[in-house]
C-alpha positions as CSV (number, residue, x, y, z in Angstrom):
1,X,30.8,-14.1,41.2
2,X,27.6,-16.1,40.9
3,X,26.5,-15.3,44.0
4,X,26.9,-11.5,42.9
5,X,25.2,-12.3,39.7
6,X,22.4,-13.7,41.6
7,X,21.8,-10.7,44.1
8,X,21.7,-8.4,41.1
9,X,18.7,-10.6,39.8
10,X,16.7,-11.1,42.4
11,X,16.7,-7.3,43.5
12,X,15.9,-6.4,39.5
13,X,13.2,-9.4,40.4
14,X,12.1,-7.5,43.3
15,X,11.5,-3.8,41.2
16,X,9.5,-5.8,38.2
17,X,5.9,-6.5,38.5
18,X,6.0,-10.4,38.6
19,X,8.5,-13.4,38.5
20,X,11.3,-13.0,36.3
21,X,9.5,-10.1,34.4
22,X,12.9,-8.5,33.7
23,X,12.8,-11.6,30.9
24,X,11.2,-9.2,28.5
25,X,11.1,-5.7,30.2
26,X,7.1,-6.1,30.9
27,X,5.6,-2.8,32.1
28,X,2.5,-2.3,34.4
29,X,0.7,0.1,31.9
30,X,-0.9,-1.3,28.7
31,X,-2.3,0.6,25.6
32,X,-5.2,-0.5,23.2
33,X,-2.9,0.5,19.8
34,X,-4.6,-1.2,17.1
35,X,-1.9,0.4,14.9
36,X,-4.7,-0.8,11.6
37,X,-4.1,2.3,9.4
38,X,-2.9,2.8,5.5
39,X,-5.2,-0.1,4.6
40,X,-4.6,0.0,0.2
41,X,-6.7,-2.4,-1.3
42,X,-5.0,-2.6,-5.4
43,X,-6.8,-4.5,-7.4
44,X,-6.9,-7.9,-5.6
45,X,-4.5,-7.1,-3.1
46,X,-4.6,-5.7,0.1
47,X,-2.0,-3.7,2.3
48,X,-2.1,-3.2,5.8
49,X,-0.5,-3.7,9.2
50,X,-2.4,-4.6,12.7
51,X,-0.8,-4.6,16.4
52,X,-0.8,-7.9,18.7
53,X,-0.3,-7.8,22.0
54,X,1.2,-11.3,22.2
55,X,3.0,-11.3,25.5
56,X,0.9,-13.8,27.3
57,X,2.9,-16.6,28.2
58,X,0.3,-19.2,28.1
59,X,-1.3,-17.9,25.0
60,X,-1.1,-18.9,21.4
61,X,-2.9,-16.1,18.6
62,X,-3.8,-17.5,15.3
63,X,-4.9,-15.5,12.4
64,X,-6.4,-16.5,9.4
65,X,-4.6,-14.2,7.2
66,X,-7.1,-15.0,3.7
67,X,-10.1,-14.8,5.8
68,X,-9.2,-11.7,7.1
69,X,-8.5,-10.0,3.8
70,X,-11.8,-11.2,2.2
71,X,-13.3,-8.9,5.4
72,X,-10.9,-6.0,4.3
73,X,-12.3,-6.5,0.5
74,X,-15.6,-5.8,2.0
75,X,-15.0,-3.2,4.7
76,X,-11.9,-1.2,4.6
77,X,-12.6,-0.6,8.1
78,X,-12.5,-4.1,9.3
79,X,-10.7,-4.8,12.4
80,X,-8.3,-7.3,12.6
81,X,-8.5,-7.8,16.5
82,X,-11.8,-9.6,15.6
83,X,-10.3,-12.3,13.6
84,X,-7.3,-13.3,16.3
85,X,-8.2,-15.9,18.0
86,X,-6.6,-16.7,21.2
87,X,-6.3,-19.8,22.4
88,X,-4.5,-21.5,25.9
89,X,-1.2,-23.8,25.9
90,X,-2.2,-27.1,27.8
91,X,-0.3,-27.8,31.0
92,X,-3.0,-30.2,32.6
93,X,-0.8,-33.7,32.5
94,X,-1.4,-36.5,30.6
95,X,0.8,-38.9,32.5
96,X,3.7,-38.5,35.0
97,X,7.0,-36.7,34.7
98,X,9.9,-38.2,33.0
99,X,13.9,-37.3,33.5
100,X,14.7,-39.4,30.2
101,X,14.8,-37.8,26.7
102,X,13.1,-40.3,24.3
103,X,13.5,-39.8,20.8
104,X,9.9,-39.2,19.9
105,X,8.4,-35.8,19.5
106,X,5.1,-36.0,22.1
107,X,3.1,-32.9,22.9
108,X,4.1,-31.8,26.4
109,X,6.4,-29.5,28.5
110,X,9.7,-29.8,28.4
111,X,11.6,-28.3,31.1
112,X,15.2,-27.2,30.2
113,X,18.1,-25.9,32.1
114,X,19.5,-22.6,31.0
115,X,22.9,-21.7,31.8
116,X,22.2,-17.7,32.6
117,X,25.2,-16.9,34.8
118,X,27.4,-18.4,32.5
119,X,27.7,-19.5,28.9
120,X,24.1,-17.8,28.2
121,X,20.9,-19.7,27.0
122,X,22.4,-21.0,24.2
123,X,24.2,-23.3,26.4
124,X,20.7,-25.5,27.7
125,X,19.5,-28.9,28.2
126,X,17.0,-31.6,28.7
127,X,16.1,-31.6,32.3
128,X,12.5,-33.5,32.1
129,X,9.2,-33.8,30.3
130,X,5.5,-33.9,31.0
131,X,3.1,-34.9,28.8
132,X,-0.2,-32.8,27.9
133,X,-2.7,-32.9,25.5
134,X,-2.1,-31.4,21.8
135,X,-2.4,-27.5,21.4
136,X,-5.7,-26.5,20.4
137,X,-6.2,-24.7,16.9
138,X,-9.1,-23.4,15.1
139,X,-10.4,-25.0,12.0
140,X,-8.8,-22.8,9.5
141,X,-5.4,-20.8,10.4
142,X,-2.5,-19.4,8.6
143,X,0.4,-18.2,11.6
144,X,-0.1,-18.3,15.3
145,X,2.2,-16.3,17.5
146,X,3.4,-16.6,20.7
147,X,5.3,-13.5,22.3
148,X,8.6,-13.8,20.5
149,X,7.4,-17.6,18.5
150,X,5.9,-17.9,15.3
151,X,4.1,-21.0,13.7
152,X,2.2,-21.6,10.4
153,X,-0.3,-24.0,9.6
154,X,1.9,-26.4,6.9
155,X,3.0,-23.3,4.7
156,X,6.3,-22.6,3.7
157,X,8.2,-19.4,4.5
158,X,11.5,-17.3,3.5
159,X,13.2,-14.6,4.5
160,X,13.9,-11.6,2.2
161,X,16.8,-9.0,1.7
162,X,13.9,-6.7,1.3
163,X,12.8,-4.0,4.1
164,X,10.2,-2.5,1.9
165,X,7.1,-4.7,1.4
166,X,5.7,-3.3,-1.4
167,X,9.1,-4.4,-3.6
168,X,7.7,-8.1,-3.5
169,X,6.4,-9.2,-6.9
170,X,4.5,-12.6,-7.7
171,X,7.8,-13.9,-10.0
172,X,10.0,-13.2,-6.9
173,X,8.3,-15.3,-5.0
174,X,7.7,-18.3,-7.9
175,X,11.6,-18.1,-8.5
176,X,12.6,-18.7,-4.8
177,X,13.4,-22.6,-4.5
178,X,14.9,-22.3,-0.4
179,X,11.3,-22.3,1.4
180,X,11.8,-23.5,5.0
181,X,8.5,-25.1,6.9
182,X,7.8,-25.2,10.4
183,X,10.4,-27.2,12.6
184,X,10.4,-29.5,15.8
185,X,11.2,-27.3,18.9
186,X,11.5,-28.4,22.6
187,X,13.3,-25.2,24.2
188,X,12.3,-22.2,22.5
189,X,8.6,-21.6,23.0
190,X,9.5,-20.5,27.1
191,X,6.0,-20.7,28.6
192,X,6.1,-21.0,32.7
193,X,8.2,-18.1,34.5
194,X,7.5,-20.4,37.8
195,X,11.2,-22.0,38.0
196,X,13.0,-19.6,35.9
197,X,15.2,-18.3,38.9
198,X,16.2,-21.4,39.1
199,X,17.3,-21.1,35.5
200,X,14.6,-24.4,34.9
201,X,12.7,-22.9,32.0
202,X,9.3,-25.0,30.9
203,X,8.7,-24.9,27.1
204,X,5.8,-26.1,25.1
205,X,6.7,-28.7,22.6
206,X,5.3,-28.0,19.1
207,X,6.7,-27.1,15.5
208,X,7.8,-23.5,15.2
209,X,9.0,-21.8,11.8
210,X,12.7,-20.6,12.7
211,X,12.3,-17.9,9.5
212,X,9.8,-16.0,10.5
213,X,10.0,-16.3,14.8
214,X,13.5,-14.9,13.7
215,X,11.8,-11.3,13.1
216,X,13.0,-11.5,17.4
217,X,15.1,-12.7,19.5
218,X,15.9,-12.1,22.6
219,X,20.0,-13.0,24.0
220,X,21.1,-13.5,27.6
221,X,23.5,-12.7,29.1
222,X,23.6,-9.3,29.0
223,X,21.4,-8.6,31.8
224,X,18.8,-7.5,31.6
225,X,18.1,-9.3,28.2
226,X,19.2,-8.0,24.4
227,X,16.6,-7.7,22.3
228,X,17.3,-8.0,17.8
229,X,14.3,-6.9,15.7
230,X,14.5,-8.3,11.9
231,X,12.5,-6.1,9.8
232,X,13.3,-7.9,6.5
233,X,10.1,-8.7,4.4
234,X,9.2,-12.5,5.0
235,X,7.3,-14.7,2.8
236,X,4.6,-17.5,2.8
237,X,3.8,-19.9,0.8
238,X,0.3,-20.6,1.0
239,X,-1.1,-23.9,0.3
240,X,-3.4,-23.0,-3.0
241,X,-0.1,-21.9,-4.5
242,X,-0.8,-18.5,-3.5
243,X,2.0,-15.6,-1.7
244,X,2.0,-13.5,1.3
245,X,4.0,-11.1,2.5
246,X,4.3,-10.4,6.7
247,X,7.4,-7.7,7.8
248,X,7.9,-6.5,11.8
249,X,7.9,-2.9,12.1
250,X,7.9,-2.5,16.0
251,X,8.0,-5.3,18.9
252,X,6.9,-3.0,22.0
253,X,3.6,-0.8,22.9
254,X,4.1,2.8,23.8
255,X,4.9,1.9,27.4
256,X,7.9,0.3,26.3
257,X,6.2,-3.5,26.6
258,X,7.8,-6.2,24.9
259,X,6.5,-8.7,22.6
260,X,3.7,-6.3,21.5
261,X,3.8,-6.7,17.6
262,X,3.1,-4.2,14.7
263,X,3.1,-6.5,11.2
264,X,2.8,-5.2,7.6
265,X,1.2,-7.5,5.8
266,X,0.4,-7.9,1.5
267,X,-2.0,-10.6,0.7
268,X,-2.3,-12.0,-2.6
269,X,1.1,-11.2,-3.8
């Protein structure tokens, strides 16, 4: 049955464009959707959405979502693609391999094993770690994304009941007491496609926020992967106390592309 299981990938690995591309249904043809329309600027506020192609691998896209606005304020027709900055994951080593888990969270890749023929990637493990230098940031950030990953520069977040973005009011927000902040990940941020078909997965350590990378996830088996898009309004707590509000409205381009994002967006709530 393995052996079956295995055919069946490597000839879907054979018809995809790229190693284990089938991972997130990447397609040859790209589109240049900026998808920044129904810009509504109310009083201090402003209401938008912008696309991100975020399906590099090796790439991390940080916004400054406050900057950005105080652009909008000043031309409605400011693009937001000018304002992403995109910046590499570091896999040059810092010292040699290790095969023993320490306790310590260090910056590095940490290979796991995924168990894709059988109990599914939930089912993983530490196989070993190599460490690299720190990710690189700019100097003022609110969320970076990576394809299906989301991180935030020490806010707070929480996810909403609401699918309509324009619901959220300031005393929602100031009454919520459950804001989650960016967590310690080792296998979630999947970065290297090199071993995956040996089910040996690299993944970048660094803090992800579980509330808002949970707008899409991705579950194997089936084959090829399931794909579950939240579109529930999610919030962030800025640090001067202010509010922002980010919802997914689409994960794929036109061509069908994965990891290609479309976000609403309200900011000052």
């Amino acid at each position: 049955m393995r052996f079956l299981a295995l055919s069946i990938l490597l000839c879907t690995l054979t018809a995809c464009e790229g190693t284990f591309g089938w991972v997130y249904d990447e397609y040859d043809n790209d589109d240049d959707n900026d998808n920044e329309n129904n810009i509504v600027i109310k009083e201090s506020t402003v209401t938008g959405q912008f696309y991100l192609d975020a399906s590099d691998w090796k790439m991390w896209y940080y916004l400054d979502l406050p900057a950005t606005i105080e652009q909008i304020r000043k031309d409605a027709s400011h693009n937001i693609k000018e304002d992403i900055v995109a910046l590499p994951i570091p896999f040059e080593p810092t010292g040699d391999v290790e095969t023993e888990r320490g306790d310590d969270k260090r910056d590095g890749q940490y290979t796991y094993y995924f168990d894709v023929f059988n109990e599914g990637i939930a089912n993983n493990h530490f196989s070993s770690f190599l460490p690299t230098s720190a990710q690189p940031e700019p100097e003022h950030w609110t969320i970076a994304i990576h394809r299906n990953n989301v991180r935030t520069n020490r806010l707070a977040t929480y996810e909403t009941m609401l699918t309509d973005i324009d619901e959220v009011t300031e005393d929602m927000c100031k009454s919520i007491t459950a804001w989650q902040e960016d967590e310690w990940s080792e296998n979630e941020v999947w970065d290297d496609q090199s071993t995956m078909l040996s089910c040996y997965v690299p993944c970048q350590g660094i803090k992800v926020n579980r509330v808002l990378s949970s707008w899409l996830t991705m579950d194997i088996p089936p084959m090829p992967p399931a794909f579950s898009m939240n579109n529930h309004v999610m919030l962030l707590r800025m640090t001067d106390g202010t509010y922002a509000a980010l919802q997914l409205m689409d994960y794929m381009n036109s061509t069908g592309k994965k990891c290609c994002l479309t976000i609403k967006y309200r900011y000052p709530i």
